[in-house]
C-alpha positions as CSV (number, residue, x, y, z in Angstrom):
1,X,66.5,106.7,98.5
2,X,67.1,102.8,98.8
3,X,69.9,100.9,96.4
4,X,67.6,98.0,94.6
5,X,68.8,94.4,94.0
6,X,66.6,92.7,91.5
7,X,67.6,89.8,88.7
8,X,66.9,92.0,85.5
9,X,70.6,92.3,83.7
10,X,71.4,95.3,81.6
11,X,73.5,92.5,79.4
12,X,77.2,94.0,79.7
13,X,79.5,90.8,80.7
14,X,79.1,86.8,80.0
15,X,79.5,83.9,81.9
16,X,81.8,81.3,80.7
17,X,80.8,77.3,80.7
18,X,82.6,75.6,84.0
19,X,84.7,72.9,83.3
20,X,83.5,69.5,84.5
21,X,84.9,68.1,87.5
22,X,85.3,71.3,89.2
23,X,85.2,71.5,93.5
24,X,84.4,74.8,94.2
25,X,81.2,75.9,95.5
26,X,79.5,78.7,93.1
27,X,79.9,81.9,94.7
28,X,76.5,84.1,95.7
29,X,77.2,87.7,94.6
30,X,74.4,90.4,94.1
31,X,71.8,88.0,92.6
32,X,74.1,86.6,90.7
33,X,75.6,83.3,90.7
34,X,78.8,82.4,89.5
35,X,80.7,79.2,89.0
36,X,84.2,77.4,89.3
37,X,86.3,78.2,86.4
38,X,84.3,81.2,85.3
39,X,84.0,85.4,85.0
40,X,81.6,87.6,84.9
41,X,81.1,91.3,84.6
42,X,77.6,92.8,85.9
43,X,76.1,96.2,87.1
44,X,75.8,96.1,90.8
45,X,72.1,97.2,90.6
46,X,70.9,95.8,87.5
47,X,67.4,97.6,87.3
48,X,67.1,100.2,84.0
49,X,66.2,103.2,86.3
50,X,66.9,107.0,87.1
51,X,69.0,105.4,89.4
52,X,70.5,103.4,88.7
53,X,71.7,105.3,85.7
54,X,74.1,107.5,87.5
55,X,74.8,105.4,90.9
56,X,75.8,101.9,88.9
57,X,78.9,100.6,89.6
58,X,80.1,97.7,87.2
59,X,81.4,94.7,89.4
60,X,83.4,91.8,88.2
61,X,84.1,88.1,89.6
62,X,86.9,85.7,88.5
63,X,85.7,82.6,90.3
64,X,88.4,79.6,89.9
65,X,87.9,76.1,89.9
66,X,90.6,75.2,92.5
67,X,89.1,76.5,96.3
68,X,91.5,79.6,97.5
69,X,91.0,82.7,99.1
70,X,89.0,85.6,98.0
71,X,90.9,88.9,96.8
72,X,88.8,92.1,96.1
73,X,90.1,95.3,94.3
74,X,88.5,98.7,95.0
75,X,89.1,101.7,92.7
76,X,88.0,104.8,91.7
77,X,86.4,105.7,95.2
78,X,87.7,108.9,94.2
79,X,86.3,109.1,90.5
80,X,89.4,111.5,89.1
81,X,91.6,108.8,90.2
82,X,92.1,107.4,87.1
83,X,95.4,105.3,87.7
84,X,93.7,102.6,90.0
85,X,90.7,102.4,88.2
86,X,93.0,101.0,85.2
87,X,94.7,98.9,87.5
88,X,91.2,96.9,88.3
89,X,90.5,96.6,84.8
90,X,93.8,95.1,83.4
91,X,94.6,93.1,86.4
92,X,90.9,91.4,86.2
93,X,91.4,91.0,82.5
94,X,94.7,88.7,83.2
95,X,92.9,86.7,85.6
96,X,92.3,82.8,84.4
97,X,88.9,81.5,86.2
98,X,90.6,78.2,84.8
99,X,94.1,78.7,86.3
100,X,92.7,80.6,89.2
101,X,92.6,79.2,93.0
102,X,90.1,81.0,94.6
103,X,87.7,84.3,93.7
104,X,89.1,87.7,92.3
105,X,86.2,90.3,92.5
106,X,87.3,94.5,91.2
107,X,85.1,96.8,91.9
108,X,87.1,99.2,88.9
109,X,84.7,102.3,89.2
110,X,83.0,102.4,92.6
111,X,82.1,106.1,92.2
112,X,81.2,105.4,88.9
113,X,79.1,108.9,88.3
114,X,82.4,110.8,89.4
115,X,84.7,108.1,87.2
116,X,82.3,109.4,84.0
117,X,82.4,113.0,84.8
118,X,86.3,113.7,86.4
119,X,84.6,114.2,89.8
120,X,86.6,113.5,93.2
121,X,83.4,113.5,94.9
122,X,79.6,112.0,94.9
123,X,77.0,113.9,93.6
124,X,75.9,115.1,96.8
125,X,79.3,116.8,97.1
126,X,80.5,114.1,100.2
127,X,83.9,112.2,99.9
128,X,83.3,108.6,99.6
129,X,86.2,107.6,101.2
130,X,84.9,109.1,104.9
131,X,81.5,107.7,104.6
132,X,82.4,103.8,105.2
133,X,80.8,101.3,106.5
134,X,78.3,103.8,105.5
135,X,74.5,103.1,106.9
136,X,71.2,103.0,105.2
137,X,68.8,106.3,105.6
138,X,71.9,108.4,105.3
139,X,73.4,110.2,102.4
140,X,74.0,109.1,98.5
141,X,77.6,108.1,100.0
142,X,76.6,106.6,102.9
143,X,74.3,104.6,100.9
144,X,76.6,103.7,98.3
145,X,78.9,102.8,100.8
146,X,76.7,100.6,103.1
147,X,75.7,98.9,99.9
148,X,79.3,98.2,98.7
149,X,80.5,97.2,102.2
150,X,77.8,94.9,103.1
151,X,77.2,93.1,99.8
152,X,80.7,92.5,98.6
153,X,83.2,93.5,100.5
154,X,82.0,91.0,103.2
155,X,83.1,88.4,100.5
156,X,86.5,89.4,101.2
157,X,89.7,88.1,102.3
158,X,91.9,90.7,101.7
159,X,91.6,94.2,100.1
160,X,93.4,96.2,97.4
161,X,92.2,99.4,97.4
162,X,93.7,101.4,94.7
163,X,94.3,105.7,94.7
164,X,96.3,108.1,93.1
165,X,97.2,111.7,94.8
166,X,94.6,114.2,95.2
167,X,94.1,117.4,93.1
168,X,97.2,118.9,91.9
169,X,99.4,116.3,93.8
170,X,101.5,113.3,92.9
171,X,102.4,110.1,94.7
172,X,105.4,108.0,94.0
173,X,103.8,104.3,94.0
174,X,103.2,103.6,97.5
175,X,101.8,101.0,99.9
176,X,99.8,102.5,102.6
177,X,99.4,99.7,105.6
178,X,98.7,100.1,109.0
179,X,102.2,98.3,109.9
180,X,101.4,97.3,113.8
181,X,99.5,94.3,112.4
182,X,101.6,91.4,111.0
183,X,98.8,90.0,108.6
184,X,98.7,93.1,107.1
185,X,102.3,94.1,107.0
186,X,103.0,91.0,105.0
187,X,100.8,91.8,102.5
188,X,102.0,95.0,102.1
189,X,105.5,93.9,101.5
190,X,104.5,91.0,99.2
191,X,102.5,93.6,97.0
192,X,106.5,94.3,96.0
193,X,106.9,97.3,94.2
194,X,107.5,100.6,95.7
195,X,107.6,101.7,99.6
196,X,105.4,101.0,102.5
197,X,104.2,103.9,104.6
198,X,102.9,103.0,107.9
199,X,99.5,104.2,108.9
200,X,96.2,103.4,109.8
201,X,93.9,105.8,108.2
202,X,91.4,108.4,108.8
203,X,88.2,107.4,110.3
204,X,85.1,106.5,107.5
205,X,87.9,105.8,104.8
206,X,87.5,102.4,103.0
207,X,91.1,101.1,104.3
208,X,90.5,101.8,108.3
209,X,86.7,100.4,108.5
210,X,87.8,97.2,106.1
211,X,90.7,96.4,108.5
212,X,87.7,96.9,111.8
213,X,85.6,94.6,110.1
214,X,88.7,91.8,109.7
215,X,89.7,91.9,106.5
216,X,93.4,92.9,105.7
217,X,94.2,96.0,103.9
218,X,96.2,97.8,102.3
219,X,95.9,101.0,99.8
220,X,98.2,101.2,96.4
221,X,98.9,105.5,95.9
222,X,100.7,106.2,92.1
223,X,100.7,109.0,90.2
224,X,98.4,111.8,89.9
225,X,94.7,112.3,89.2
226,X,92.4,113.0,86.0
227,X,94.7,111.1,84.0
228,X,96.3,107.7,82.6
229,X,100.0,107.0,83.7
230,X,101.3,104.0,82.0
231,X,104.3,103.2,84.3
232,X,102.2,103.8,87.8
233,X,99.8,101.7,85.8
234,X,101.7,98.7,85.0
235,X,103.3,98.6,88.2
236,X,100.2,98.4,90.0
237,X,98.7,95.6,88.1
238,X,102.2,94.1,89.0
239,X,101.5,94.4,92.5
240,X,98.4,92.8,92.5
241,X,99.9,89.7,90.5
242,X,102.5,89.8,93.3
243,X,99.6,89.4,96.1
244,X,98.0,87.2,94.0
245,X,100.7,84.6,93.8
246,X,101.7,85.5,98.0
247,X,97.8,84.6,98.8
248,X,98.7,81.3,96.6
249,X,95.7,82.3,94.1
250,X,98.7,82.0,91.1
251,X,101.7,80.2,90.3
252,X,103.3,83.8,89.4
253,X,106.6,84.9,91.4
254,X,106.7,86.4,94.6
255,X,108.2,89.5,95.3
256,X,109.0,91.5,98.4
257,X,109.3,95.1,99.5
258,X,113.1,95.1,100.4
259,X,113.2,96.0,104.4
260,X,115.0,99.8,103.8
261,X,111.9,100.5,101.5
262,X,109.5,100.2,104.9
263,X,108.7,103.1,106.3
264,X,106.8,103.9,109.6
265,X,105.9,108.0,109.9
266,X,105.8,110.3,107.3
267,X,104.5,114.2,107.4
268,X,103.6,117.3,104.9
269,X,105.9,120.1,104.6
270,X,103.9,123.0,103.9
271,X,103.8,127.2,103.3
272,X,104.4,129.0,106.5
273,X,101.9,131.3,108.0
274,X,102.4,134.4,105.5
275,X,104.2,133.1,102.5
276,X,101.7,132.5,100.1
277,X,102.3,132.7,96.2
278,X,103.6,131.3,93.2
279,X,105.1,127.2,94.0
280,X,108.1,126.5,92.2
281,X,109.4,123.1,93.6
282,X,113.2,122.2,92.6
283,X,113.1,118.8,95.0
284,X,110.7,115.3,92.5
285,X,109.7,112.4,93.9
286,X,111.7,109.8,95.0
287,X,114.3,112.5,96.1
288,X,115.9,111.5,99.8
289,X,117.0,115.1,101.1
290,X,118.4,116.0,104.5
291,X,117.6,118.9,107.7
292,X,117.9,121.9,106.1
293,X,118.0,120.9,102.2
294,X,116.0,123.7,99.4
295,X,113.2,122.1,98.1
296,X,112.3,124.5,96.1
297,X,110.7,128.5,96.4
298,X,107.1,130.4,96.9
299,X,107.1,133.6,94.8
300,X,104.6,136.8,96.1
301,X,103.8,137.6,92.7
302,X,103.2,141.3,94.0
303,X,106.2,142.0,95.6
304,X,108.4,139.5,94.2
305,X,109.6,138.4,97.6
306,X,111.0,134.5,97.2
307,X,110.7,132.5,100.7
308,X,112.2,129.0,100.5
309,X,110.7,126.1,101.2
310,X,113.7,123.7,103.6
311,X,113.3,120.4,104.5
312,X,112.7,120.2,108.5
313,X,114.0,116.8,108.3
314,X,116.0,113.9,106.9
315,X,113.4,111.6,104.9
316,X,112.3,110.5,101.3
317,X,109.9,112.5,99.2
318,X,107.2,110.2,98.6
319,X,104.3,113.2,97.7
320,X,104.9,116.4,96.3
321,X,102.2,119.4,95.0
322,X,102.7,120.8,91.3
323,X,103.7,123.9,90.8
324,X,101.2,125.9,91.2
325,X,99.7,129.2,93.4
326,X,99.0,128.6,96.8
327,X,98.6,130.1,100.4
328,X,100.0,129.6,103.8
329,X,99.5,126.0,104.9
330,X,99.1,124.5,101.5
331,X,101.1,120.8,101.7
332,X,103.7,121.1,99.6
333,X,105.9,117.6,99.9
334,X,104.7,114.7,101.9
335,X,108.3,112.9,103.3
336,X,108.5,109.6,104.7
337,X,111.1,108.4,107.4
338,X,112.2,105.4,109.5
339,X,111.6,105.5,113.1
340,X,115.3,104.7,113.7
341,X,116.7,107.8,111.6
């Protein structure tokens, strides 16, 4: 199966006339060409196939008439992660092509199949976010992937990509940054709302093989999946207006991750060996606890046995499961701590 590129639009998104006088070059994208000083919104493979149908992934450009630096926004490489993919949309929608000094591109729905249908994965059942840079003559991911990778992201100057927790998890809003490099520890802070947890990623996710290829990264966790959370939301698109105006792509203000908010390890407490059951957490997010702190019980449901579940260290709760049934080893809170504690 090969990802097409042809010039046949399927008509969703216009163009807007470019003011005279403008000195930016039009940008090449996909096809596609778009001017200073305008937007567009497009289907990344514009051909009215079997295809194309399910694999599509809508891409928009905010290309501004004063030269700056490129910013791209990923979402929904997981497609039940809802929160980011709103985050795309809305902060695109505030952009000004007119106002704008350099090129915003949002890709709000990259697994737009599993963004339609509530799925995590691809329809080949593989996690999108381990199959970057992805290659061609590989899987639907890998294809997808190489195809994002190599056609747009290569545009980019820095990276947003934007996530919620996983199934039956939730993330207080988070920056995850690979803090040893200073390019992309500053952009982390500047994205100003929230914490920073330091890390680098798992190999094949879209964070770790953006930052091998050059282009600073960072990943924005809120909230939890298969839903719409206006706060995690609004702060998000917050945070992009914040990098926005740090890259100097906005007159907006500036604001900073304060330096206690920076953390550089964080680990998952989870069900010891044996004490599977019924999850009752008493610790929420944003909780700091100490050693030795209750954070809440596993029930057997058949014997009615109730093990609790302690804190092995002083740190912030910055991921927690719902309550819920599950068996030894299940992560149950994911706590974040400075190397100095």
């Amino acid at each position: 199966m090969t990802l097409l590129l042809t010039c046949t639009a399927l008509g969703y998104g216009a163009v807007a006339t470019a003011a005279p006088g403008d000195n930016a070059d039009p940008l090449q994208l996909l096809g596609r060409e778009i001017a200073a000083g305008t937007s567009s919104k497009f289907p990344f493979i514009p051909d009215r196939s079997f295809e194309a149908s399910y694999l599509n992934i809508p891409v928009f450009v905010a290309r501004g008439l004063a030269p700056g630096p490129t910013l791209c926004l990923a979402a929904g490489v997981h497609g039940d992660e809802l929160n980011g993919v709103e985050v795309a949309r809305r902060a695109f929608a505030k952009a000004d092509p007119q106002t704008l000094r350099g090129t915003l591109i949002a890709l709000p729905a990259i697994n737009a199949e599993g963004v339609r249908s509530g799925s995590r994965y691809l329809s080949d059942r593989r996690d999108l976010n381990r199959a970057f840079p992805g290659r061609t003559g590989g899987s639907v991911a890998s294809l997808i992937a190489n195809a994002v990778f190599t056609k747009v992201l290569s545009h980019c100057d820095a990276l947003l990509d934007l996530h919620t927790a996983s199934n039956q998890r939730a993330n207080l809003p988070q920056i995850r940054a690979d803090l040893s490099d200073p390019e992309i520890r500053e952009l982390a802070i500047h994205f100003g709302l929230g914490i920073v947890v330091g890390g680098s990623g798992p190999d094949g996710s879209l964070r770790r093989e953006a930052v091998r290829a050059g282009i600073p990264t960072v990943i924005y966790e809120a909230g939890q999946p298969n839903r719409f959370e206006e706060d995690e939301i609004e702060r998000g698109v917050q945070g992009v207006e914040n990098v926005m105006a740090y890259l100097d792509m906005t007159t907006a203000i500036d604001r900073e991750v304060p330096d206690n908010r920076i953390y550089e390890r964080s680990r998952w407490v989870r069900a010891t060996p044996g004490n599977g059951g019924f999850f009752f957490p008493a610790a929420k997010l944003g909780d700091v606890v100490e050693t030795g702190d209750s954070l809440g019980a596993i029930i057997d449901p058949l014997t009615d046995i109730a093990v609790d579940v302690v804190s092995p260290m002083d740190g912030e709760i910055i991921g927690m499961a719902v309550s819920q049934p599950v068996l030894s080893g299940y992560a149950l809170f994911h706590l974040a701590w400075h190397d100095s504690d």
